[in-house]
PAZAPA-4460 file (N, C-alpha, C; in steps of 0.05 Angstrom, whole numbers, plus 32768, in hexadecimal, padded with zeros to 4 digits):
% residues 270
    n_x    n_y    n_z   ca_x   ca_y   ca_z    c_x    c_y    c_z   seq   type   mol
   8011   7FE8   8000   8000   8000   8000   8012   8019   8000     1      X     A
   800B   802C   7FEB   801E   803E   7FEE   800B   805E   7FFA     2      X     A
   8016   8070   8000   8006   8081   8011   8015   80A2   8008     3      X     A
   8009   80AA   7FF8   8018   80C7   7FF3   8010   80D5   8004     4      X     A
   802A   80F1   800E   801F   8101   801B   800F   811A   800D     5      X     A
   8008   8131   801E   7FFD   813F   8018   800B   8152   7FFD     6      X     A
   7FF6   8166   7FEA   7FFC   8170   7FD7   800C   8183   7FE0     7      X     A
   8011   8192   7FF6   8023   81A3   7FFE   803D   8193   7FFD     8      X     A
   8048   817A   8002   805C   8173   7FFD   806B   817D   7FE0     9      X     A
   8057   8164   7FD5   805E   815D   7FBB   805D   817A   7FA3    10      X     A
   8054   8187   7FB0   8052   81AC   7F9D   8064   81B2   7FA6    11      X     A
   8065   81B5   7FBA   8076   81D1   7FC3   8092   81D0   7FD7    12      X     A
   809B   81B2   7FDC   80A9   81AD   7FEE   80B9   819C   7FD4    13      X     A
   80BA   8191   7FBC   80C3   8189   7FAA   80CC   819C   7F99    14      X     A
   80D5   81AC   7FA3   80DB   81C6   7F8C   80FB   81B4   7F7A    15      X     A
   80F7   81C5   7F60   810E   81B3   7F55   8116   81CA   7F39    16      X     A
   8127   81BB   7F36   8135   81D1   7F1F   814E   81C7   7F0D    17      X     A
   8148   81D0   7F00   8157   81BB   7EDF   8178   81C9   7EE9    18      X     A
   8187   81BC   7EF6   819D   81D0   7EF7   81B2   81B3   7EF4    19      X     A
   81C2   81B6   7EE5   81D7   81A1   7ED5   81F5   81AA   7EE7    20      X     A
   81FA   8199   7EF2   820F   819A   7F05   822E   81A2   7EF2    21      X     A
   8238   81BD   7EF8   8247   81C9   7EE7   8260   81B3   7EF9    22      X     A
   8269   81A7   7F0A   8275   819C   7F0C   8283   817D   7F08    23      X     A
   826D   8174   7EF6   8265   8153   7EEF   826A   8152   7EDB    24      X     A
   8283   814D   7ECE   828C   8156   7EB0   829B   8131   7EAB    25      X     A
   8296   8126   7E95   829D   8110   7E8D   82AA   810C   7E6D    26      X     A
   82BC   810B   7E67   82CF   810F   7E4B   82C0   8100   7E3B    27      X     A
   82C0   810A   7E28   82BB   80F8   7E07   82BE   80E2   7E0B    28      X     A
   82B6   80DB   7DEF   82BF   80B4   7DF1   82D4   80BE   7DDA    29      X     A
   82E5   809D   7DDB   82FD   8097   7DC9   82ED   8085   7DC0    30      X     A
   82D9   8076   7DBE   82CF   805E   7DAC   82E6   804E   7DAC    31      X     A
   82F3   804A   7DC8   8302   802F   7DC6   82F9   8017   7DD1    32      X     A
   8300   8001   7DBE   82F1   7FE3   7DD1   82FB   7FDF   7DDE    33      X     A
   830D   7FE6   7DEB   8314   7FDD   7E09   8332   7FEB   7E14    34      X     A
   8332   7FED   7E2D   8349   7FFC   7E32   8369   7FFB   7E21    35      X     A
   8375   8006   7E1E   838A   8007   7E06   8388   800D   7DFA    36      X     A
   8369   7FFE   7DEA   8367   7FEF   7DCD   834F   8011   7DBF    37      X     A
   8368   8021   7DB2   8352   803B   7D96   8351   8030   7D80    38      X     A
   8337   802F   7D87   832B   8028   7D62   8324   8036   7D5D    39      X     A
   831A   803A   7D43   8313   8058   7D2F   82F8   8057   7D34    40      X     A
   82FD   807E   7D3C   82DC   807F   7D45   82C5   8074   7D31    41      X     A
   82AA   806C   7D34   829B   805F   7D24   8289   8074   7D1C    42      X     A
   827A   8073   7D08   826D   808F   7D00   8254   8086   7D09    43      X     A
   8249   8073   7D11   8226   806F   7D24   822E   8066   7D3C    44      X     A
   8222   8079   7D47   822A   8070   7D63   8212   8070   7D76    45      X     A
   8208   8068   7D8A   81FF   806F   7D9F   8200   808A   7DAF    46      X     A
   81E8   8093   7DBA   81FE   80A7   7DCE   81E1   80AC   7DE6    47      X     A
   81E5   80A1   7DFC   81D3   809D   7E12   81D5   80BE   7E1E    48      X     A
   81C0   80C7   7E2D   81B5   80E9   7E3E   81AC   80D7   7E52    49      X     A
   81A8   80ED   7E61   818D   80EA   7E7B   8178   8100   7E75    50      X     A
   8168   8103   7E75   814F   810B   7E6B   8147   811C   7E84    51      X     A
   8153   8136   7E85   8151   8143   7EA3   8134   814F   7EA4    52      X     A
   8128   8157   7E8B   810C   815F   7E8C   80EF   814E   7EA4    53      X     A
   80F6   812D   7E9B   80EB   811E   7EA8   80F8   8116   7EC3    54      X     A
   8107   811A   7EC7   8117   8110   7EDF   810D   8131   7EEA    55      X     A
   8103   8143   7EE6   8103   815B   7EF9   80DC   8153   7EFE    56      X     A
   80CE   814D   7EE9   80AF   814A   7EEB   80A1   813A   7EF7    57      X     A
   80B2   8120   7F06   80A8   810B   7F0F   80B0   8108   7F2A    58      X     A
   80B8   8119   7F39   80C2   8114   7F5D   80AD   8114   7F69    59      X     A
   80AE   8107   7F88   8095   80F6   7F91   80A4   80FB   7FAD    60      X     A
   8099   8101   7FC0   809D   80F4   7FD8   8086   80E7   7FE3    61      X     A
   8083   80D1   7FF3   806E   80C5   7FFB   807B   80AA   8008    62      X     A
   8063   80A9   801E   8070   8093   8032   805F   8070   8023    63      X     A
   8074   805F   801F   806A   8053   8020   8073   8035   8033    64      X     A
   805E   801E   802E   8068   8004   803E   8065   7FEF   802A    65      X     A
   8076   7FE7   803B   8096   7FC6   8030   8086   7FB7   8038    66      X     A
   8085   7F9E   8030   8081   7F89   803D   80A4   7F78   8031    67      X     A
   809D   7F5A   8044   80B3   7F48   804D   80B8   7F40   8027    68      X     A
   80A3   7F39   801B   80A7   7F29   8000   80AA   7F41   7FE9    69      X     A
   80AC   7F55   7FEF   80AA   7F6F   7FDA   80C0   7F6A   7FD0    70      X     A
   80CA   7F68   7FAF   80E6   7F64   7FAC   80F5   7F80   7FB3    71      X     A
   80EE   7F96   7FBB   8101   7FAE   7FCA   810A   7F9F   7FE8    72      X     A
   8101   7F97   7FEB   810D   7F8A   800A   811C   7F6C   7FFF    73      X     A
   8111   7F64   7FF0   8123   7F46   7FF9   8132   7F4C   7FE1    74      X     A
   813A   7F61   7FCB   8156   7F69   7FBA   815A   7F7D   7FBC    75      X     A
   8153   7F9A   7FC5   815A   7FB4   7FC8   8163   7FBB   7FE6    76      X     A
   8163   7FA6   7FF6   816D   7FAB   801A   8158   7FB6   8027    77      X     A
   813C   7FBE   801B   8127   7FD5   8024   811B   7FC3   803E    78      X     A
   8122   7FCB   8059   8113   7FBD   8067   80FD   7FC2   8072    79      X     A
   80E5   7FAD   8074   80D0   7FAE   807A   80BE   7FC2   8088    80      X     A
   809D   7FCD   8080   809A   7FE2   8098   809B   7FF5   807B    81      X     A
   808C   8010   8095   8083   8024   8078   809A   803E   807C    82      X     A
   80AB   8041   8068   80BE   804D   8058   80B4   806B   804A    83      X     A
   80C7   8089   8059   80C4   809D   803F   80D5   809F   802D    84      X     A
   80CD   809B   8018   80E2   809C   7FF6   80D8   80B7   7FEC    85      X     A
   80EB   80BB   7FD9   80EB   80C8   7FC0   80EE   80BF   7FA7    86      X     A
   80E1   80B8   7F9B   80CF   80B0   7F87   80DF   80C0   7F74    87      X     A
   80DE   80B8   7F56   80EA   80CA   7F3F   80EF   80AB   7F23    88      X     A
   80EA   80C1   7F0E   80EA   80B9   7EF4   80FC   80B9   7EEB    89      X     A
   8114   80A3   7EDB   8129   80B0   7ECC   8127   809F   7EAA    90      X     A
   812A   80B5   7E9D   8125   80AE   7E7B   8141   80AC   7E74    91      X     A
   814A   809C   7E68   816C   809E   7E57   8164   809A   7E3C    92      X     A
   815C   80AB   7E2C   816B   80A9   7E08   817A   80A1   7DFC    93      X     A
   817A   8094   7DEA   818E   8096   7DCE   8188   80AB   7DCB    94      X     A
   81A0   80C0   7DBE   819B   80DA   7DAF   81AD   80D9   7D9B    95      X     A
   81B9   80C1   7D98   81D5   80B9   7D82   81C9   80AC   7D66    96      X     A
   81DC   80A8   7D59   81D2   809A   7D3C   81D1   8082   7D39    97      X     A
   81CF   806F   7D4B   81CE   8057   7D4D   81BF   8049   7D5B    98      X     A
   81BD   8031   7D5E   81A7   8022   7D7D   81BB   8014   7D8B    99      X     A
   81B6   8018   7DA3   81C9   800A   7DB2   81C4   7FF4   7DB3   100      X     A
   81D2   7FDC   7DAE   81C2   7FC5   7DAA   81CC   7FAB   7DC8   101      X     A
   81C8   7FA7   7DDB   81C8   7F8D   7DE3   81C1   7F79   7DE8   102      X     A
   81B1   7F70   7DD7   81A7   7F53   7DD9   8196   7F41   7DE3   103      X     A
   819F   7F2A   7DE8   818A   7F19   7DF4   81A2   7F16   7E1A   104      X     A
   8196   7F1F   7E31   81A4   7F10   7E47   81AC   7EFB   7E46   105      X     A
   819E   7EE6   7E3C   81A4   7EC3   7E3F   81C0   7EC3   7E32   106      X     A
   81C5   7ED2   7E1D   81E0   7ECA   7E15   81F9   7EE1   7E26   107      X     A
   81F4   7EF1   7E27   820D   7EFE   7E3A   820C   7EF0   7E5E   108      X     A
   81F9   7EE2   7E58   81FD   7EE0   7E77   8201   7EC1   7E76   109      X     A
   81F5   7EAE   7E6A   81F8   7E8E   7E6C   8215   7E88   7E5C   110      X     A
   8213   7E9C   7E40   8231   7E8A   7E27   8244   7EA8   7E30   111      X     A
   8241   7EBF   7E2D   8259   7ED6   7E32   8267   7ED3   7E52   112      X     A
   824E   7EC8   7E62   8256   7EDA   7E7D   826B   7EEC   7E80   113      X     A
   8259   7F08   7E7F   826B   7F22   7E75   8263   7F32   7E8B   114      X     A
   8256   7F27   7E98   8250   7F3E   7EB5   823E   7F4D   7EAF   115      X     A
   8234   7F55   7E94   8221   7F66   7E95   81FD   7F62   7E96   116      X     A
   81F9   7F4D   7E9E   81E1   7F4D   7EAB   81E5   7F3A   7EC8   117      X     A
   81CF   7F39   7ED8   81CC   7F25   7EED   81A9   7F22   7EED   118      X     A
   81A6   7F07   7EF8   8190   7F02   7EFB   8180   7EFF   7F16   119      X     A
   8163   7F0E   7F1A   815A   7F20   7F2C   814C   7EFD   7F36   120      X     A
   814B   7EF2   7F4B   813B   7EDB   7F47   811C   7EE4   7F4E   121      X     A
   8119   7EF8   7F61   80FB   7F08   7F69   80F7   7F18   7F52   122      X     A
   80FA   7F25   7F48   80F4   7F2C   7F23   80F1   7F0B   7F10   123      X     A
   80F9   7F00   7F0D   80FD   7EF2   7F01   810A   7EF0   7EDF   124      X     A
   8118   7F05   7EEA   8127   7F13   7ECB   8142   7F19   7ED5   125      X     A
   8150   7F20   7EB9   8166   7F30   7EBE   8168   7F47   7EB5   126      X     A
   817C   7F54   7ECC   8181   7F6F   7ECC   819C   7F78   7EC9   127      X     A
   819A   7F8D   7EB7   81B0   7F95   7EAC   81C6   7FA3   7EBF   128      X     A
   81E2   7F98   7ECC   81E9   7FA9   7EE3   81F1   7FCB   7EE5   129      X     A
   81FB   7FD0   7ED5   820B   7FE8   7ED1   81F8   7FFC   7EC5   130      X     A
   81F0   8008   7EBE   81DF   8013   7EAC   81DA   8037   7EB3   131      X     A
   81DC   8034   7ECF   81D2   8054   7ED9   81DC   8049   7EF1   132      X     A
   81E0   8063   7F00   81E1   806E   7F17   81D0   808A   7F20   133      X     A
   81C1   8086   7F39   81B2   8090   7F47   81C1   809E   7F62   134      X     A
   81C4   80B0   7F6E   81D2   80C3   7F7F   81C0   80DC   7F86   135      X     A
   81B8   80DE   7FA3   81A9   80F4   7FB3   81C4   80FB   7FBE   136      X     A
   81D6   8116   7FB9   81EF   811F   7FBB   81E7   8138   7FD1   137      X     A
   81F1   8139   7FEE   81F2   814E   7FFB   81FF   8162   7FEC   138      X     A
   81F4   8179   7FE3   820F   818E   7FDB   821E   819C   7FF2   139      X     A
   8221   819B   8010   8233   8199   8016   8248   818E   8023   140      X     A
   8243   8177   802A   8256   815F   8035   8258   8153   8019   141      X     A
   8248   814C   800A   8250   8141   7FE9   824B   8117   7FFC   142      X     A
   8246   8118   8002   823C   8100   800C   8223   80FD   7FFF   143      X     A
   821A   80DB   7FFC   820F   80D1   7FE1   81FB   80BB   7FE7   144      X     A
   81E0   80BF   7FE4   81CB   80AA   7FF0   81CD   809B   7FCF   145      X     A
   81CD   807D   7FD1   81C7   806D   7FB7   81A8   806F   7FBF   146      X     A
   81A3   8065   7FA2   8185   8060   7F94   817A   8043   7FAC   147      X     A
   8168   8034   7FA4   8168   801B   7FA7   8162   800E   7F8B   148      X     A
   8163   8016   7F79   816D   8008   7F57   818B   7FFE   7F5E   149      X     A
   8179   7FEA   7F57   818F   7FD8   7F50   819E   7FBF   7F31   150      X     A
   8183   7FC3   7F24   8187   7FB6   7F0F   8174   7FC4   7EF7   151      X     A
   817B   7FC6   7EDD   816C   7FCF   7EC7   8165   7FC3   7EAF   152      X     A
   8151   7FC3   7EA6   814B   7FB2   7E82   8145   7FCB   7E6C   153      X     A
   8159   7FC9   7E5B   815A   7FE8   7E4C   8146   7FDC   7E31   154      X     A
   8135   7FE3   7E2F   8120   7FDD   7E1F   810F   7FFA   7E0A   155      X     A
   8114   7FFF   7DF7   8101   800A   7DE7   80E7   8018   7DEF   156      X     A
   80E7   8037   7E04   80CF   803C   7E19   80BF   804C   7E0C   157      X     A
   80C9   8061   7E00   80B2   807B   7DF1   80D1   8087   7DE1   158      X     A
   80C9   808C   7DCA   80D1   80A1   7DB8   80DC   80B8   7DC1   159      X     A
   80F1   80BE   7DC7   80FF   80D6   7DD0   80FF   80EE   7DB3   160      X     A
   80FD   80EA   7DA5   8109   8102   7D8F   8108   80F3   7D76   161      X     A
   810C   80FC   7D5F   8107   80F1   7D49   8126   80E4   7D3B   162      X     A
   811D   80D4   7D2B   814A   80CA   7D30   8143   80C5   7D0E   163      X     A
   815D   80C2   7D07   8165   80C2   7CE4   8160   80AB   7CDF   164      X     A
   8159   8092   7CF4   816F   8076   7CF5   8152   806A   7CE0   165      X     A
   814F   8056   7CC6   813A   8051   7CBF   8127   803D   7CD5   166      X     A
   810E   8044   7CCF   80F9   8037   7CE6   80F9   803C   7CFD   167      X     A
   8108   8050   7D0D   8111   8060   7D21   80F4   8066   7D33   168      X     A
   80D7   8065   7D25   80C8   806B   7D2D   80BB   8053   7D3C   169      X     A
   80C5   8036   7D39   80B3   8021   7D44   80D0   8017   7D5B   170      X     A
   80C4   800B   7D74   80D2   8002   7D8E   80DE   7FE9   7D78   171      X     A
   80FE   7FE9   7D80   80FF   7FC9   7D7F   810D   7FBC   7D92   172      X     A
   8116   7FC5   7DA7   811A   7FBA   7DC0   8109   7FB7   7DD3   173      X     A
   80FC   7F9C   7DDC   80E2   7F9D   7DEF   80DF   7F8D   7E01   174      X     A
   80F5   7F7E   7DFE   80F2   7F6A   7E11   8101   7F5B   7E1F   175      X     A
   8108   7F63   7E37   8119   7F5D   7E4D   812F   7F46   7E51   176      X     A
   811D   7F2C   7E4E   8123   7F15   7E50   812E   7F0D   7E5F   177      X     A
   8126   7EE5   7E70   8126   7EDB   7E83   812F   7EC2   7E81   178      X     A
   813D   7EAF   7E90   8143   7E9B   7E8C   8135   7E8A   7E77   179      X     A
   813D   7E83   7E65   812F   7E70   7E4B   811E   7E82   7E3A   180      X     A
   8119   7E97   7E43   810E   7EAD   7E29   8118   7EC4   7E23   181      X     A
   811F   7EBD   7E10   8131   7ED1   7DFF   8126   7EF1   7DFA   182      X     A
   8136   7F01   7E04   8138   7F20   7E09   8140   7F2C   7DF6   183      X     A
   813F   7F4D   7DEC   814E   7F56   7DDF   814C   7F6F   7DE9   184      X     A
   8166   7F76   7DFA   8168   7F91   7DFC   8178   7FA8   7DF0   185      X     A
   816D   7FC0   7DF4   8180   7FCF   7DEA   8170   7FE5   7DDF   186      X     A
   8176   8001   7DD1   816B   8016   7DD9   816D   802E   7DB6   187      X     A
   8154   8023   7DAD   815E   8033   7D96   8165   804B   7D8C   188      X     A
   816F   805B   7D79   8177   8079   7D7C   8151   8089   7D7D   189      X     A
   8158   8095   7D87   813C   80AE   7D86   812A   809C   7DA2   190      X     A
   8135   8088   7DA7   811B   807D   7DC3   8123   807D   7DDA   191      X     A
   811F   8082   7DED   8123   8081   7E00   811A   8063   7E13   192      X     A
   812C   805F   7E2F   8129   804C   7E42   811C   805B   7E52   193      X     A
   8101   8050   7E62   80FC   8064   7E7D   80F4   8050   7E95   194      X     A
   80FB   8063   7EA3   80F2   8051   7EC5   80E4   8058   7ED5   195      X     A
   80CA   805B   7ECC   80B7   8067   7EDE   80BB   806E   7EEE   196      X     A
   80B5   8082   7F07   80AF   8085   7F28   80A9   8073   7F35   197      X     A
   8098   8060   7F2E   8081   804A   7F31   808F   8031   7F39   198      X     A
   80A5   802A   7F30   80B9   8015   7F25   80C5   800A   7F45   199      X     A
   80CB   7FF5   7F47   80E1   7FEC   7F5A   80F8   7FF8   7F57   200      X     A
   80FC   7FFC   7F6E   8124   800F   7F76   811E   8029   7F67   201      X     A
   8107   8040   7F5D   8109   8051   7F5C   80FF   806C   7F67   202      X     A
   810F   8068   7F7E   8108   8073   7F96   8126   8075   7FA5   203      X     A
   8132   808E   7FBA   8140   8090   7FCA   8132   8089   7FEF   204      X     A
   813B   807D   7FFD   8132   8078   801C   8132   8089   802B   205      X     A
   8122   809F   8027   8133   80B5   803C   812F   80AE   805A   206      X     A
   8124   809F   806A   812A   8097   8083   8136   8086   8085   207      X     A
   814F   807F   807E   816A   8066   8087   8155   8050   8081   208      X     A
   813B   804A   8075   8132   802D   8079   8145   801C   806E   209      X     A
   815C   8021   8055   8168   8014   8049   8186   8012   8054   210      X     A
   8188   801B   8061   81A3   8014   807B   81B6   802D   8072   211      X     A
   81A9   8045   8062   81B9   8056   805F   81BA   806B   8079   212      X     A
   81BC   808A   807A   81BA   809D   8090   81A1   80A0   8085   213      X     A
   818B   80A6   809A   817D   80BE   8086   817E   80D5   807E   214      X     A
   816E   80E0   8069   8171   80F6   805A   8164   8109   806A   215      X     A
   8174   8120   8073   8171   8137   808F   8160   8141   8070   216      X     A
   8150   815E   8077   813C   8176   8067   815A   8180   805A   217      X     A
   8148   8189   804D   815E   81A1   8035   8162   8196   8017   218      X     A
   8172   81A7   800D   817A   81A5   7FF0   8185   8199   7FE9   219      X     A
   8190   8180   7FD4   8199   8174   7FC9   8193   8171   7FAE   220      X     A
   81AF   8162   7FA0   81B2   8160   7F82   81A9   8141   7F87   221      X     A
   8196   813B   7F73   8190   811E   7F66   81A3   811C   7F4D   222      X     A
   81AF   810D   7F4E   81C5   810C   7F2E   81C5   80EB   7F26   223      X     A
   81BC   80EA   7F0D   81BF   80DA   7F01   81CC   80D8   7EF1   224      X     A
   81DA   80BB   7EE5   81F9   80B4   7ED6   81EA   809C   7EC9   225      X     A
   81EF   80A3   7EA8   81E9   808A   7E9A   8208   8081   7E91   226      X     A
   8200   8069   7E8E   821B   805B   7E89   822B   8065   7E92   227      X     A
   823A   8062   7EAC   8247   8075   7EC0   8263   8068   7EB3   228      X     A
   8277   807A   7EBB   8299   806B   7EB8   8297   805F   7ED7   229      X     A
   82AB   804F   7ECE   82BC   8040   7EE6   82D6   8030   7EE1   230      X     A
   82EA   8033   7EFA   82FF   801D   7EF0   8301   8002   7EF2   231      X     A
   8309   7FF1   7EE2   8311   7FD4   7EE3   831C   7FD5   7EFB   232      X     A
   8313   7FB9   7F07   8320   7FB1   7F1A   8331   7F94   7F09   233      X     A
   833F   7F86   7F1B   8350   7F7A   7F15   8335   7F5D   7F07   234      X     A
   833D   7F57   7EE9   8327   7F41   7EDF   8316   7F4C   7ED5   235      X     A
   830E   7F6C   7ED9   82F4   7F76   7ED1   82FA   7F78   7EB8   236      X     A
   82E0   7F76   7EA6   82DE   7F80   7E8D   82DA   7FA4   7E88   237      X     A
   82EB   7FA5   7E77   82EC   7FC5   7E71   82E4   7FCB   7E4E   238      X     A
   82C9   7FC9   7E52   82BF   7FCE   7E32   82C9   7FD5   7E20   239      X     A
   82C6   7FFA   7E2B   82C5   8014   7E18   82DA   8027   7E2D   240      X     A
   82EA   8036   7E21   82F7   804C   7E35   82EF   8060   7E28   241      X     A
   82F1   8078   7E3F   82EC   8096   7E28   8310   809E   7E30   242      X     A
   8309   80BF   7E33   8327   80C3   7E24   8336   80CB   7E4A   243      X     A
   832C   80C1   7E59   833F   80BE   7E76   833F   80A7   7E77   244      X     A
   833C   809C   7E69   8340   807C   7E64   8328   806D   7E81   245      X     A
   8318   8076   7E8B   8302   806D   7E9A   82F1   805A   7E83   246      X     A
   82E7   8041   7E94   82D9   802D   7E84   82C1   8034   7E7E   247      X     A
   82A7   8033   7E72   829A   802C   7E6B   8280   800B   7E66   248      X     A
   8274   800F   7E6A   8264   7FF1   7E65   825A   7FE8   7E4A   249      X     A
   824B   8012   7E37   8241   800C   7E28   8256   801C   7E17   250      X     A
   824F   801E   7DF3   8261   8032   7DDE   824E   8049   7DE4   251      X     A
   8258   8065   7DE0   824A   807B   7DD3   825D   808F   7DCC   252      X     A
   8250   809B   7DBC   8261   80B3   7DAB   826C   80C8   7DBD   253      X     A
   825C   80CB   7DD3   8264   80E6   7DE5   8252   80D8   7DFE   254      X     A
   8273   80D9   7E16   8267   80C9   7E2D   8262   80EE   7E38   255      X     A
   826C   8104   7E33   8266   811C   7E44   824D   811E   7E50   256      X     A
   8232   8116   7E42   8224   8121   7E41   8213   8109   7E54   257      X     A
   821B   8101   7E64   820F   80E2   7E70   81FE   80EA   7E8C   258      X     A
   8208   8100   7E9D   81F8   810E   7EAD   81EA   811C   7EA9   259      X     A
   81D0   8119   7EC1   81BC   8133   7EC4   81BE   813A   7EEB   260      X     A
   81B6   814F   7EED   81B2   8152   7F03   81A0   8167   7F0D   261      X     A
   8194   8160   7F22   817A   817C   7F23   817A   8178   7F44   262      X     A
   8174   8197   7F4D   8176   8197   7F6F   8156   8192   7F76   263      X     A
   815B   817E   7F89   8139   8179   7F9A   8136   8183   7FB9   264      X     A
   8126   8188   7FBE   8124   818D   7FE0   8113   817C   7FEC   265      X     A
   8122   8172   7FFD   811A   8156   8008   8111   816A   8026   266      X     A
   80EF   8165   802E   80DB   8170   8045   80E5   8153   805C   267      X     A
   80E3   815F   8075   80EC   8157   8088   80CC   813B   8089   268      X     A
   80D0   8121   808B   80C3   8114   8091   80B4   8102   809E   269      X     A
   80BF   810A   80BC   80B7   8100   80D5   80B1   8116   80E4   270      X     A
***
């Protein structure tokens, strides 16, 4: 059962504002397949946004309750008992000349095992690991609440913009896929992936229910990171580098443009 609070919250205690963190700057890509390794840039490429319009239109605060079998509690840590979140939408685009294409899970995960999916056994699917990052950032300690997302299926959601690519106008990525049924994900140019409000793990805990601190009143940056960099660890696979040689999961033409960020004011909720 979920339980919104009052309209004074959600108006007027949600104030928000399209403001792009002048400090969150991420280099080009090199379109290399893998650390070392420059190959000549490709002329279609991919190139993933965060969609800050909808990520500013969809914030929510509202209390709601867990139960023991909810997959937020038995895979997101959410423990049991009624919880205040913040609620929010995030859209990621193609805005590139290409579709990003990955496939069916059954094969990167049963014949590649490449790390890039895992399988949810309470979903009963798999979820893509890497994909985004979610961050409620104090701006002044710079200390960092995670999301409770934890896994994603990048699927063909609504039409972002109109794209060159032919048939650009019909979804052809739609379907997730689960042990023995074959998936195809991946994200064509001009469409967008979205993750409803509505969704499992899209929501921050602001009362420690998830074993974090809780989130004291005041202002904060929500920042979202598609296809975030990160470094290899020792065995890790390192896809794509851009040009600080930081890894990548997916290709795109321009990793700069991979953040959004918008400030929220989180109302005191006890």
């Amino acid at each position: 059962m979920m339980k919104l609070q009052s309209a004074t919250i959600a108006l007027i205690t949600l104030s928000v504002a399209s403001v792009l963190a002048p400090s969150v700057t991420y280099p080009a890509a090199t379109n290399n397949r893998s650390a070392g390794e420059v190959a000549q840039p490709f002329v279609l490429m991919p190139d993933l946004i965060v969609d800050s319009r909808s990520l500013g239109q969809n914030l929510k605060i509202r209390t709601e309750k867990f139960t023991a079998s909810q997959c937020d509690v038995v895979e997101d840590g959410i423990s049991s008992g009624s919880h205040a979140v913040m609620r929010f939408t995030v859209s990621t685009p193609n805005v590139g000349d290409a579709a990003l294409q990955i496939g069916d899970p059954n094969y990167h995960y049963y014949t590649l095992n490449d790390g890039l999916f895992e399988f949810a056994p309470c979903h009963g699917h798999f979820h893509y690991r890497h994909y985004a990052t979610y961050e409620l950032i104090d701006p002044v300690s710079g200390y960092s609440w995670r999301a409770a997302k934890r896994g994603f299926c990048m699927i063909d959601v609504a039409q972002y913009q109109p794209s060159n690519v032919r048939n650009s106008s019909k979804p052809v990525y739609t379907v997730c896929g689960s042990p023995g049924v074959t998936g195809n994900q991946g994200i064509s140019a001009g469409f967008a992936d979205v993750y409803d409000w509505q969704l499992q793990g899209q929501y921050f805990v602001l009362d420690g229910g998830d074993g974090q601190p809780p989130v004291p009143p005041g202002n904060y940056f929500l920042r979202i990171t598609v296809n975030p960099p990160f470094v290899a660890q020792a065995g890790e696979n390192c896809p794509y580098t851009d040009t600080l040689g930081l890894c990548h999961q997916l290709p795109e033409s321009d990793y700069s443009n991979n953040v959004s960020q918008i400030v929220v004011s989180v109302p005191r909720t006890k």
